[in-house]
C-alpha positions, -999 to 999 in steps of 0.1 A, spaced: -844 498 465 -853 533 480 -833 567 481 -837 589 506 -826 622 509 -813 632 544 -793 662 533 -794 679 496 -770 712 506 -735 719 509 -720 748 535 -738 776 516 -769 763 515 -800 777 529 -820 760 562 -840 737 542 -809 714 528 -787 702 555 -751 687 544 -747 657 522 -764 622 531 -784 598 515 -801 568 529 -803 537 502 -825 509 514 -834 472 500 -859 446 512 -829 438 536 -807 463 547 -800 502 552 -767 516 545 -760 556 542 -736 574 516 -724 604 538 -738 625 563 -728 657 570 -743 685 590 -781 682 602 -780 649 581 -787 629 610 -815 649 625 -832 639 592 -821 602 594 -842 595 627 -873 610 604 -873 579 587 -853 547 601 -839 542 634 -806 550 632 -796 511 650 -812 498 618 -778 513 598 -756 486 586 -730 512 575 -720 543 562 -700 546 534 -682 581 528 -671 601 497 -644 618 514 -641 633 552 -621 664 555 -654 688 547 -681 690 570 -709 690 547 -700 655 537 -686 643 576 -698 657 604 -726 644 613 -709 606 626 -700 616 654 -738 623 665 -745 591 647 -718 575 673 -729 594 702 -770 585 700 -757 546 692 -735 546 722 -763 562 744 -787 536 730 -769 509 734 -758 516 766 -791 528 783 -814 501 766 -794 468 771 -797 468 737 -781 441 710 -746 452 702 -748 454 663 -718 462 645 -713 497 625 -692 493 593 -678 527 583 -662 528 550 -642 553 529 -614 568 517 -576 566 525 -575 583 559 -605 570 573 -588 553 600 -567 584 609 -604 603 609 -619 581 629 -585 580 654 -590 615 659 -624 612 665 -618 593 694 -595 616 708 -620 640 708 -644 619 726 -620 597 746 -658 578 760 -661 560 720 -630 542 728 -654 520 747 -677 515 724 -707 487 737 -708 478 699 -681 468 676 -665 494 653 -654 482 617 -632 511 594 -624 498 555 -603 524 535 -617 511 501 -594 502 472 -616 501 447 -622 464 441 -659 449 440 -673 441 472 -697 422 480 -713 441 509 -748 431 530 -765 415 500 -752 448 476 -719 448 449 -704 479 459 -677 493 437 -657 528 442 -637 549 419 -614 581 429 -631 615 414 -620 644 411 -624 666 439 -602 674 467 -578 646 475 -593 610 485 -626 614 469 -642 586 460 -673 583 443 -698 546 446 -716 524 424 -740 499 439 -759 470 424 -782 447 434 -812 421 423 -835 457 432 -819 478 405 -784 503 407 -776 532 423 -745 550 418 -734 581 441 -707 605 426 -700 624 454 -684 658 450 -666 663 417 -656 678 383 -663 666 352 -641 631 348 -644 601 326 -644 576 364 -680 592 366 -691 580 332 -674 549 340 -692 545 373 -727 558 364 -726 536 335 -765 524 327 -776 533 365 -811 534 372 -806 566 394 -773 589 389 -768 606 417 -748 636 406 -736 675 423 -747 705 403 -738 731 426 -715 754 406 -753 764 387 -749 778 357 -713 792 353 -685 774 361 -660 786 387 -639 757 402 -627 727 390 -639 706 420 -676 709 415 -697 706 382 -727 728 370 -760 713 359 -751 710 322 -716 691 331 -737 664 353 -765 663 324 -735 657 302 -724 627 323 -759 613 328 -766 612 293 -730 596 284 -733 568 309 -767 563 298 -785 562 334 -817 563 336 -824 588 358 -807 617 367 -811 632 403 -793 670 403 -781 672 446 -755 695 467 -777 725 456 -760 764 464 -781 781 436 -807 801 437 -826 791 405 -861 779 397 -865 738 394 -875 746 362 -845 766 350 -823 741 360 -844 713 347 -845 728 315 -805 731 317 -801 696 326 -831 690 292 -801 703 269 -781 672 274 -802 648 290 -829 630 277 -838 608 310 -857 616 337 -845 646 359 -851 651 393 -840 676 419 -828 666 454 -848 681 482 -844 670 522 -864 643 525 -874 631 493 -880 599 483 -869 581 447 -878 546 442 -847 524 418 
């Protein structure tokens, strides 16, 4: 499998990282984890965004994390449409409230109500799933309400996304042995919330699910990659990377 980075930021972020998304692809499908604002642009970059089985989303009620579907509806619809192309599915799947989103969605743009391509919404529940040739399984984190952070497995190795969140034992739980952690550091150094992590809290979890390789994302700090790597060194042995737009990772 391959990781792409199509957004690294979060809403404070400077030009170079757009909002939250991350493109995973096998030998036989694509599926994104978010896609928030300026996401998308950096989708077409690399795949054709009718090559998307699905998106799966951490949580919807921030834009960094959101946005960016409906101009992943609008270029499909156009697409479709204008080419006479096939009318592939899109299987969007999240949290509790997905289905409301997506309702209001529509009544935003009354035109996706007819949709030339079929539509699928799952709220997950956090059983397994056996999704396009992946196990996916979900677990709530702790962030704002109906966060829920993914772990995915396949024959090509495990990838586990853990969204936005604090420090919480579902993250340990989830990340447990991955081959690349995906985890937010963007509290930096000093911690200020309790619905974001700094680099030494997502170091901490990395090292105690034993993943083999950590990649830092939703960066809003102003540090040196070698500060932070050197933070992240205190408490985790593994590899460390940090997420830039467009990046590459190979699981």
């Amino acid at each position: 499998m391959r990781l792409t980075i199509l957004g690294s930021g979060n809403v404070f972020s400077g030009a170079e990282r757009y909002g939250s998304g991350y493109l995973l692809e096998s030998s036989s499908n694509a599926i994104v984890f978010d896609l928030g604002f300026g996401a998308f642009m950096n989708l077409r970059k690399v795949i054709a965004p009718e090559k998307i089985s699905a998106i799966f989303f951490s949580h919807l009620v921030h834009v960094d994390h959101s946005m960016d579907l409906i101009a992943f509806l609008e270029n499909r619809y156009s697409f479709t449409k204008s080419r006479n192309q096939q009318k592939k599915q899109i299987n969007l799947f999240g949290p509790k409230g997905l289905k409301q989103f997506y309702g209001r969605i529509l009544e935003l743009y009354p035109s996706f109500k007819q949709m030339p391509f079929p539509v699928k919404l799952k709220e997950m529940d956090y059983a397994e799933k056996k999704i396009f040739g992946f196990t996916v399984k979900s677990k709530p984190v702790k962030h704002v309400e109906h966060t829920i952070g993914y772990r995915v497995e396949s024959a090509e190795g495990v990838f586990v996304y853990g969204a936005d969140s604090d420090y919480c034992s579902e993250l340990v739980d989830l990340g447990k042995d991955a081959d690349l952690f995906v985890l937010e550091a963007s509290l930096g150094k000093e911690k200020s919330n309790d619905t974001h992590m700094t680099i030494s809290e997502a170091a901490e979890i990395a090292a105690e699910a034993n993943a083999h390789k950590l990649l830092l994302t939703h960066i809003d700090i102003e540090m040196a990659e070698k500060e932070i790597k050197e933070i992240a060194e205190e408490k985790f042995s593994g590899e460390i990377l940090i997420a830039k737009d467009l990046m590459q990772v190979n699981i």
